[in-house]
MARNUNU-349286 format. One line per field, with one value per residue (C-alpha): x, y, z; residue number from 1; residue in three letters. Coordinates in steps of 0.5 Angstrom, whole numbers, plus 500, padded with zeros to 3 digits. Layout:
// MARNUNU-349286
xx = (X  ...)
yy = (Y  ...)
zz = (Z  ...)
nr = (NUM  ...)
rest = (ALA  ...)
***
This chain:
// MARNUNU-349286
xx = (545  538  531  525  524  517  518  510  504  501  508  511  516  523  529  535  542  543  550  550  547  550  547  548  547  544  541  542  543  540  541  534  532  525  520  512  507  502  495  499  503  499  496  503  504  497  497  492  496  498  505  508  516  518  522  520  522  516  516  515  515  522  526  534  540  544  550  553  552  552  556  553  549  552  545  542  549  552  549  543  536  532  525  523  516  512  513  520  522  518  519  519  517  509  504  502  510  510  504  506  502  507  503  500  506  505  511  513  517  514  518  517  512  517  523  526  523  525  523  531  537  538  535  537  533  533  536  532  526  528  525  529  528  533  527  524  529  524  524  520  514  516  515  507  508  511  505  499  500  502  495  491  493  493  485  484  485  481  475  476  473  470  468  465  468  467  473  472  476  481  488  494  491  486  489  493  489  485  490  490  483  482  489  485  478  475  470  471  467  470  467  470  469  462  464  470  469  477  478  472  475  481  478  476  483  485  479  473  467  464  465  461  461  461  453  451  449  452  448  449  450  457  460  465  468  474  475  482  479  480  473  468  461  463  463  455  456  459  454  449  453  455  450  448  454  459  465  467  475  477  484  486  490  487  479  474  468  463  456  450  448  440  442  438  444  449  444  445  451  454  461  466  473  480  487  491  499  503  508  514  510  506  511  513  506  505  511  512  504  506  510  506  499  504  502  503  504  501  506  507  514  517  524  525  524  518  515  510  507  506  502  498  496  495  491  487  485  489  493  491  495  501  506  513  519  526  533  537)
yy = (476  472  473  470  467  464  459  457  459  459  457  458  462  459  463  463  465  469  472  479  482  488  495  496  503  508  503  502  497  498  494  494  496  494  492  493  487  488  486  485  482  477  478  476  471  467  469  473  478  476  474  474  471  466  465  472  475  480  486  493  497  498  503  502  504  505  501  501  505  503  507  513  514  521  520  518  518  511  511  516  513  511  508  503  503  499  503  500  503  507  507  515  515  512  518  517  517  524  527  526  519  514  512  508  507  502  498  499  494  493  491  484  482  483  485  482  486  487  481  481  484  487  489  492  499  505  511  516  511  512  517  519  518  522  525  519  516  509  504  500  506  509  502  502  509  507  504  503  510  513  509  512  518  518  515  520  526  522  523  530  535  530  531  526  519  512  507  499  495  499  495  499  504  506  507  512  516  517  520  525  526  527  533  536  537  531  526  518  513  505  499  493  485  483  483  485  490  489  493  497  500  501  505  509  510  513  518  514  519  512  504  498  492  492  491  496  502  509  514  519  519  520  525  519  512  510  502  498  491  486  485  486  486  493  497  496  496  503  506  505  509  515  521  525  527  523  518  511  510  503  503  496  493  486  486  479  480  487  483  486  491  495  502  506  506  509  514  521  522  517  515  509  510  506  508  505  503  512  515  520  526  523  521  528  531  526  524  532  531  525  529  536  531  527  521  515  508  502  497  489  487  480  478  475  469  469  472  467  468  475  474  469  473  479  474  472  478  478  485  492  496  493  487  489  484  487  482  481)
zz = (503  506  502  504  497  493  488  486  487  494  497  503  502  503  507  502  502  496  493  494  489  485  482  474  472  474  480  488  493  499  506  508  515  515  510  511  508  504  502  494  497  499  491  489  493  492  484  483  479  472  469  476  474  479  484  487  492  495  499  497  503  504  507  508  508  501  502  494  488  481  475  473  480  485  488  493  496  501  508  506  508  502  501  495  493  489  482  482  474  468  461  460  453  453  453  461  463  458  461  469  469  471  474  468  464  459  460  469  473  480  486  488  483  478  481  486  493  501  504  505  507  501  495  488  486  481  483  480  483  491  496  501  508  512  516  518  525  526  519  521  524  516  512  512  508  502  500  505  506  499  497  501  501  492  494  499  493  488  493  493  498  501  508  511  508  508  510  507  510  516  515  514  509  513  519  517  512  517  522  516  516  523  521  516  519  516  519  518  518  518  515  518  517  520  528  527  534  536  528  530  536  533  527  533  536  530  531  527  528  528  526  524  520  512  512  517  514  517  520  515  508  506  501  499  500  498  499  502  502  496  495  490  494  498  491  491  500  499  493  498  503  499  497  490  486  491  489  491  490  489  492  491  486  485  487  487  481  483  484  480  483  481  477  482  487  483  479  481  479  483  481  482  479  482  484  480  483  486  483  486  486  491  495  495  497  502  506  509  512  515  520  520  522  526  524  528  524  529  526  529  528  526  525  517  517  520  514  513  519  519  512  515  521  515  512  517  519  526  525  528  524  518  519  518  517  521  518  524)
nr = (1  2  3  4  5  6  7  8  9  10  11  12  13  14  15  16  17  18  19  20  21  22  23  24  25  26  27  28  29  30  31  32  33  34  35  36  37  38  39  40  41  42  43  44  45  46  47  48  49  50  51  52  53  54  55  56  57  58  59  60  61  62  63  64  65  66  67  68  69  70  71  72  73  74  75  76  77  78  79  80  81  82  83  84  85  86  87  88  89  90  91  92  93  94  95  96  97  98  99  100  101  102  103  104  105  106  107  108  109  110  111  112  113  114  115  116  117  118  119  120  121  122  123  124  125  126  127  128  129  130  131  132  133  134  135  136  137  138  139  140  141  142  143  144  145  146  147  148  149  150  151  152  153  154  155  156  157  158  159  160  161  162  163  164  165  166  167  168  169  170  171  172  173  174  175  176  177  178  179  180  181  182  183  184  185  186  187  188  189  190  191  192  193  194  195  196  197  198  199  200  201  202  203  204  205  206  207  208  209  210  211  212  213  214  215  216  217  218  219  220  221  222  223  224  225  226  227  228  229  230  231  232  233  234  235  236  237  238  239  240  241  242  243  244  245  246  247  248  249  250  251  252  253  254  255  256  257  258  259  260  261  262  263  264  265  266  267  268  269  270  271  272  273  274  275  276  277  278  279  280  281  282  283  284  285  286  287  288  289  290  291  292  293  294  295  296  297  298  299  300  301  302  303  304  305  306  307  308  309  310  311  312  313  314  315  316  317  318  319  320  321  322  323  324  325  326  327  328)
rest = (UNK  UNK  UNK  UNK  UNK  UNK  UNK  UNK  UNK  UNK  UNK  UNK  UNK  UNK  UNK  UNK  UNK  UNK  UNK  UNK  UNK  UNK  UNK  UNK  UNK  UNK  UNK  UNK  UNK  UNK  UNK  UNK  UNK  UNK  UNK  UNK  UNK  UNK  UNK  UNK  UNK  UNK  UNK  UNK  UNK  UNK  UNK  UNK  UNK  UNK  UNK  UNK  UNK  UNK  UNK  UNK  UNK  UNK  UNK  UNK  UNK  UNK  UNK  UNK  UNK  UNK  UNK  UNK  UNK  UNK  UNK  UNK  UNK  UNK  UNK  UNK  UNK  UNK  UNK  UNK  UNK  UNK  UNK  UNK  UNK  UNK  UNK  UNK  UNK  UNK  UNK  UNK  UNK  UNK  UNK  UNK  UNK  UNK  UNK  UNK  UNK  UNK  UNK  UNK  UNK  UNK  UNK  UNK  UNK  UNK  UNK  UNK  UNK  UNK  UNK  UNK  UNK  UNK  UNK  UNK  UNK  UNK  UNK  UNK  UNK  UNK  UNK  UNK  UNK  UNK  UNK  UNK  UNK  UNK  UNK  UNK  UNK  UNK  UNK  UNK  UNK  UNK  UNK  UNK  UNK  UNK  UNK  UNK  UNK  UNK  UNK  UNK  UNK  UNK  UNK  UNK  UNK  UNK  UNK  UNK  UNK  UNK  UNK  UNK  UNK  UNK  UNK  UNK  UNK  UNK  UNK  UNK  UNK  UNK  UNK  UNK  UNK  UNK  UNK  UNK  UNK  UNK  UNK  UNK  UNK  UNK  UNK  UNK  UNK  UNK  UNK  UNK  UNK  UNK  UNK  UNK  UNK  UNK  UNK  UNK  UNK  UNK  UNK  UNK  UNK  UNK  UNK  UNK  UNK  UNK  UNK  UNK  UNK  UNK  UNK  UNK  UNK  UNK  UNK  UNK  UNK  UNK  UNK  UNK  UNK  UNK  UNK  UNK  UNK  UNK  UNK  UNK  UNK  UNK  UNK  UNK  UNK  UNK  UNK  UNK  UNK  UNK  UNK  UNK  UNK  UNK  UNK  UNK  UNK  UNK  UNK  UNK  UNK  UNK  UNK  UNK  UNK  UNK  UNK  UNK  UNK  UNK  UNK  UNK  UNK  UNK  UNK  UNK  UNK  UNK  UNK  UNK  UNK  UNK  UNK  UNK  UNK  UNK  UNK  UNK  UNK  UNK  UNK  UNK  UNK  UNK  UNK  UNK  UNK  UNK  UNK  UNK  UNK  UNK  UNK  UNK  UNK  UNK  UNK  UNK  UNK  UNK  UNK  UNK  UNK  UNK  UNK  UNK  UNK  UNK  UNK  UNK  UNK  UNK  UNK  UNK  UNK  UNK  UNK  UNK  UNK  UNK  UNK  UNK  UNK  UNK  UNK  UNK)
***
């Protein structure tokens, strides 16, 4: 097999020629057919995140074909399309796996941070921790769903009825969630980079009622706000945004310092609360609204060993939409 591999801290990733890997118990081999990038992967790889086991491979927006089974595995079957999220294994026995909050459990393994991920041809993953795909004809335009979309649409109920919402930060997560938005009769409101106005007519096209900077205020109060941007100084942007009694959702995982901010914009019961990591039932609720909005992913493709460039172009902000690497 070939992996895109980091060995350190802010590295370029190496393409290597590994020994195919083998499933143990209770887990799968999944050739992979493509891999969406992601900001944590950009987390992983510039060691923001803590206890990170080098060498890695990232990439956890995989979706591909499961071509060997481990013992005591009968399903998914050899050759069913499966997608590997981020939550790659749950330890089923602490009070948040006990209570449906595997989401929070106390001891998670995550897909390329700390297991190997799908920046490669092939990838190991527990059974009972695959989603099946075999609705979904195009992986490369399926790939930003196992995160990006899983994210969103997790933020998007922690904002409630919300009806008119604010996106800071329209990357991958924010052009699908507000394809559902658009779907369920809400209205968005993007927030992109100072001067973005490329993003800004993006956010459009995905059917933003409207778009502007990050500093620029909205031309109504919001009912809520959910931000997909690493950065600490939208929270205060948003509270700002948002009226009485709303919500603001942070949806990253990894966030620069909040700023100090005055106790004025979040009084009147304004809230802000975070998403932390998915779970399956997420998956199972979102993936068959997916097809009934008919959500569109606007994706860049790049060959696998062009990884590094698709993570400098998500980087630098030149992306409209979520890279994703396809192995030749």
């Amino acid at each position: 097999m070939q992996a895109m591999v980091l060995r350190a801290r802010s590295t370029p990733l190496l393409l290597e020629e590994r020994p195919d890997p083998q499933p143990g118990p209770g887990q799968i081999r999944v050739r992979v057919e493509a891999c969406a990038v992601c900001r944590t992967d950009l987390h992983v790889i510039d060691g923001e995140l803590p206890d990170i086991r080098y060498p890695i491979v990232p990439g956890h927006e995989i979706v591909g074909m499961v071509d060997l089974l481990g013992s005591g595995v009968s399903s998914p079957a050899i050759g069913q399309r499966v997608g590997v999220a981020w939550l790659a294994k749950t330890c089923g026995q602490c009070e948040y796996c006990r209570s449906n909050r595997e989401n929070l459990c106390d001891a998670p393994e995550f897909t390329g941070y700390s297991r190997d991920g799908g920046f490669a041809t092939h990838v190991i993953a527990e059974a009972a921790f695959a989603i099946p795909l075999q609705n979904f004809a195009e992986p490369a335009k399926a790939a930003p769903l196992l995160c990006a979309g899983l994210i969103g649409w997790r933020s998007l109920l922690a904002a409630g009825e919300a009806r008119t919402i604010g996106l800071f930060g329209f990357g991958a997560a924010a052009h699908i969630i507000a394809q559902v938005c658009r779907w369920q009769g809400r209205r968005i409101f993007a927030f992109t980079r100072t001067a973005d106005l490329a993003g800004q007519d993006f956010a459009r096209s995905q059917g933003a009622h409207w778009a502007g900077s990050s500093l620029d205020a909205p031309p109504e109060e919001l009912d809520a706000a959910i931000i997909f941007a690493p950065a600490g100084e939208l929270v205060p942007a948003a509270l700002k945004a948002v009226k009485k009694g709303a919500i603001v959702v942070c949806g990253g995982i990894h966030m620069s310092d909040i700023p100090s901010f005055p106790y004025q914009i979040l009084w009147g019961e304004r809230r802000v609360v975070s998403v932390a990591n998915l779970t399956r039932s997420d998956a199972a609720g979102f993936l068959p609204i997916v097809h009934q909005a008919r959500i569109q992913t606007s994706i860049t493709r790049y060959p696998l060993h062009a990884a590094n460039e698709a993570v400098r172009n998500l980087r630098e902000g030149r992306l409209q939409g979520a890279a994703v690497l396809v192995p030749e």
